[in-house]
C-alpha positions in Angstrom: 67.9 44.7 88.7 67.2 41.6 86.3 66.0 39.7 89.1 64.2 42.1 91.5 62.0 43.1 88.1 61.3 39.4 87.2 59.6 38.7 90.5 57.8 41.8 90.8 56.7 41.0 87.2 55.5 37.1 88.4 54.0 39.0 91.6 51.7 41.5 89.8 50.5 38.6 87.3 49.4 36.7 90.2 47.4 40.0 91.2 49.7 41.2 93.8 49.8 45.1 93.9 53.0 46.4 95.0 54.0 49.7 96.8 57.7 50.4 97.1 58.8 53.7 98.7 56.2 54.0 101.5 55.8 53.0 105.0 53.2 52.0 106.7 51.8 54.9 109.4 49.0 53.6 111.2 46.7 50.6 111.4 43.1 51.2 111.1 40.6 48.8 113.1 37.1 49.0 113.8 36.7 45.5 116.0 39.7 45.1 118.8 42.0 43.0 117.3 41.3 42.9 113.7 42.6 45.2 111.1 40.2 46.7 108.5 43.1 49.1 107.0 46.6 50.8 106.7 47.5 54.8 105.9 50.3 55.0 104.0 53.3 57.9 104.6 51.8 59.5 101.8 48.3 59.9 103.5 46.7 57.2 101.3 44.5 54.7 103.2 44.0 51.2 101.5 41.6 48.6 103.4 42.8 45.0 103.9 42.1 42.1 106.7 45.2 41.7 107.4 48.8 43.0 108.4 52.0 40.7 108.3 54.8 42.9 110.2 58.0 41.3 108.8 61.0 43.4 109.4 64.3 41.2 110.3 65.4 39.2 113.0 66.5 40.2 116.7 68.0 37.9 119.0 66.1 37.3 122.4 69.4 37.4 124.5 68.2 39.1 127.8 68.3 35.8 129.8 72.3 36.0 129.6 72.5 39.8 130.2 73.6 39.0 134.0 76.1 36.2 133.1 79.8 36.3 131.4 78.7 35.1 128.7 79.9 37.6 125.7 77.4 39.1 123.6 77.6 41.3 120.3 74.2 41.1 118.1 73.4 37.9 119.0 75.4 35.0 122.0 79.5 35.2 120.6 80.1 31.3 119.8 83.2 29.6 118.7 83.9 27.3 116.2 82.5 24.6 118.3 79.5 26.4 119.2 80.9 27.3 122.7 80.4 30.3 124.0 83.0 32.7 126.3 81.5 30.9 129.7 82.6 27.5 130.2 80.9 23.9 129.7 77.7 26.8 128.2 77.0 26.4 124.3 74.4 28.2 122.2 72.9 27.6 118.7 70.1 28.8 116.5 68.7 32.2 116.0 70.3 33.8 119.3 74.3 32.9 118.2 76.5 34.7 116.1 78.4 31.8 114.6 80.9 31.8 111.6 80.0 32.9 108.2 82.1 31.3 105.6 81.4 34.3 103.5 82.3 37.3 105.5 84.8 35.3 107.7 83.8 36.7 110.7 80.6 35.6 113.4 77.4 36.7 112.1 73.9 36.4 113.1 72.8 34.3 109.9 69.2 33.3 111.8 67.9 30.4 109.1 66.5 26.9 109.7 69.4 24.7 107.7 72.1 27.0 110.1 70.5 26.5 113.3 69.7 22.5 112.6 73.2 22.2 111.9 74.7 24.6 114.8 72.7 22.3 117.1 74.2 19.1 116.3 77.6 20.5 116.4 76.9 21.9 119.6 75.4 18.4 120.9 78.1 16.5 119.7 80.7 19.0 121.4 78.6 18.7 125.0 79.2 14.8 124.2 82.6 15.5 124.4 83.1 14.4 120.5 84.5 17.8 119.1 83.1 18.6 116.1 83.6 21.3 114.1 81.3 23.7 113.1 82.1 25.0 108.9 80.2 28.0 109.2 77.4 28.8 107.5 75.9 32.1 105.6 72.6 33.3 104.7 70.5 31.5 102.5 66.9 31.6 101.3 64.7 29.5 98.7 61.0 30.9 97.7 58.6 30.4 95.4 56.2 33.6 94.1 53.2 31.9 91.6 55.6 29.3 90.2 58.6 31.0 90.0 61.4 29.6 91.7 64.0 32.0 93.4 67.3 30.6 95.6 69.8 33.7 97.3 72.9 32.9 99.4 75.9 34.9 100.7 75.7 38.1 99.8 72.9 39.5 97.7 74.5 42.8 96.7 77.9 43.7 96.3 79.4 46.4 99.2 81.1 48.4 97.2 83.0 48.3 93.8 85.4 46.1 94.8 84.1 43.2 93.9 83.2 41.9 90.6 79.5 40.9 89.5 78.3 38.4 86.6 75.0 37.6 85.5 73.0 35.9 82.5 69.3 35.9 81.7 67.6 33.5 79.3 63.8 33.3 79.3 62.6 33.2 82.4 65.6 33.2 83.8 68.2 35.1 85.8 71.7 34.7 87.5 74.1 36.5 89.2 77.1 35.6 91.1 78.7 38.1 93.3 83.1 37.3 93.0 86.1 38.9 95.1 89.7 37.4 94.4 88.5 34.3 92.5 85.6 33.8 95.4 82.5 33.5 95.3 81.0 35.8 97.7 77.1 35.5 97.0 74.8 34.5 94.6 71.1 34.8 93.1 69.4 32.3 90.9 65.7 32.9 89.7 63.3 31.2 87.6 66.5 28.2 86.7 67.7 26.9 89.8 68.4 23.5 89.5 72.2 23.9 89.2 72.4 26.5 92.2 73.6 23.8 94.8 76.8 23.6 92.7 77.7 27.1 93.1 76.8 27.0 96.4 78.9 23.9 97.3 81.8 25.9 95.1 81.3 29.1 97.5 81.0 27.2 100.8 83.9 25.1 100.1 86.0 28.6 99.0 87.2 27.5 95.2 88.6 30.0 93.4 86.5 30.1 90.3 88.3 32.7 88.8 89.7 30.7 85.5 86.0 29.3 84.5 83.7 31.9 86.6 81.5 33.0 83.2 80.3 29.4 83.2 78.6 29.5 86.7 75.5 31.7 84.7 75.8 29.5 81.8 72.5 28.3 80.9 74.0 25.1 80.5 75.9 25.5 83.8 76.6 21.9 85.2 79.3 19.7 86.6 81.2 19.0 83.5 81.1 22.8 83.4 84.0 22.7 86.3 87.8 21.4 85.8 87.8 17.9 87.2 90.6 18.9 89.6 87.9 21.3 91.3 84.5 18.8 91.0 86.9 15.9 92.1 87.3 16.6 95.6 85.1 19.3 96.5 81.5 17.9 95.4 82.2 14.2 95.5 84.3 13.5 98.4 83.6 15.9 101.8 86.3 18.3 102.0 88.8 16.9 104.9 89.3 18.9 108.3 92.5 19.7 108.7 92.7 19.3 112.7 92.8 15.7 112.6 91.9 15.8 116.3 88.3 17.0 115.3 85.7 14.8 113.4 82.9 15.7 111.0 79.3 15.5 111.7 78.9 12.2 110.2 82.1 10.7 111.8 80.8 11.7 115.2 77.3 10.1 114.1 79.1 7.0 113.9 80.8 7.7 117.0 77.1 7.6 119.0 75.6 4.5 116.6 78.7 2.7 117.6 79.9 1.8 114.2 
């Protein structure tokens, strides 16, 4: 797609060759330790002095196998970043929290979702419940100057849900939609208005009546109905439980404001 073809594009001009459709078969070395080459499923050998084995994420939950503590992909968590055993929370990589996105725990193992998970889990062991929003999966890069942002979903499941996307210069974006949602989204090369959408897709707007503006090139906060920018990305949505607190109120809480 638009975007996938940009990057490869910045990639290559930065002299990066790239090999899709292969896998690697076997590491060469001539000193213990040190890689001098890889072979290729098709038999061809390339030299290099390095290998970087990068192929997803897999929770380290073995220390809990002898416990009750429930376990799916990653450590089962609730909203409040407690787990099935009593008075025992987990956060980070190894739990499967709540993705606003899907609905449903998922392992979403990122640096912003474990930072947060972790504060809503302290407050909670404070005995100041907090809520936890859920999170989803996110990434920001940068390939040779180009700037490239991804959150939610990446690429639509099947052909249920609806896809936009623009491209201007440099430029590309695509916003994944179901029923008025935003479900994911993938801004490259313009980014500086993807914490908007973002916001819009965390929050759960329906963005159906003015969803062709979100890949606007001149996308931007006047882009929105007031009634949506209003509450939603001036003033922190409410919790409805009035019983539980936000992360800031229960930062108050502990500074003793």
């Amino acid at each position: 797609e638009e975007t996938s073809a940009l990057e490869a594009e910045t990639l290559r001009r930065g002299g990066v060759e790239i090999i899709t459709g292969h896998t690697v078969a076997k590491v060469s070395s001539y000193l213990d330790g040190e890689a001098s080459g890889v072979t290729l499923d098709d038999g061809r050998s390339l030299p290099c002095e390095m290998v970087i084995v990068a192929i997803g994420v897999r929770p380290r939950t073995e220390f809990v196998s002898d416990t009750k503590i429930k376990v799916n992909r990653g450590i089962m968590v609730d909203r409040y970043m407690a787990t099935s055993s009593p008075d025992v929370y987990a956060c980070g990589d190894v739990a499967e929290a709540y993705d606003f996105v899907y609905g449903e725990n998922r392992l979403t193992p990122i640096w912003p979702n474990a930072y947060i998970g972790g504060r809503v889990a302290g407050f909670n062991m404070a005995a100041i419940p907090t809520e936890y929003r859920g999170g989803t999966a996110m990434n920001s890069l940068k390939y040779f100057g180009l700037d490239v942002v991804s959150a939610g979903m990446v690429m639509p499941p099947d052909a249920s849900y609806e896809v936009i996307r623009a491209k201007y210069g440099q430029a590309c974006k695509k916003v994944i939609l179901k029923d008025g949602l935003i479900m994911g989204m993938v801004f490259s090369g313009d980014i500086e208005k993807s914490g908007i959408v973002y916001n819009l897709m965390k929050d759960r707007v329906k963005v159906g009546a003015f969803q062709q503006a979100l890949v606007a090139e001149d996308f931007g906060l006047v882009s929105l109905p007031e009634e949506i920018w209003r509450p939603h990305l001036e003033i922190p949505s409410a919790i409805a439980d009035t019983s539980v607190i936000s992360m800031e109120q229960a930062e108050e809480v502990i500074a003793g404001e």
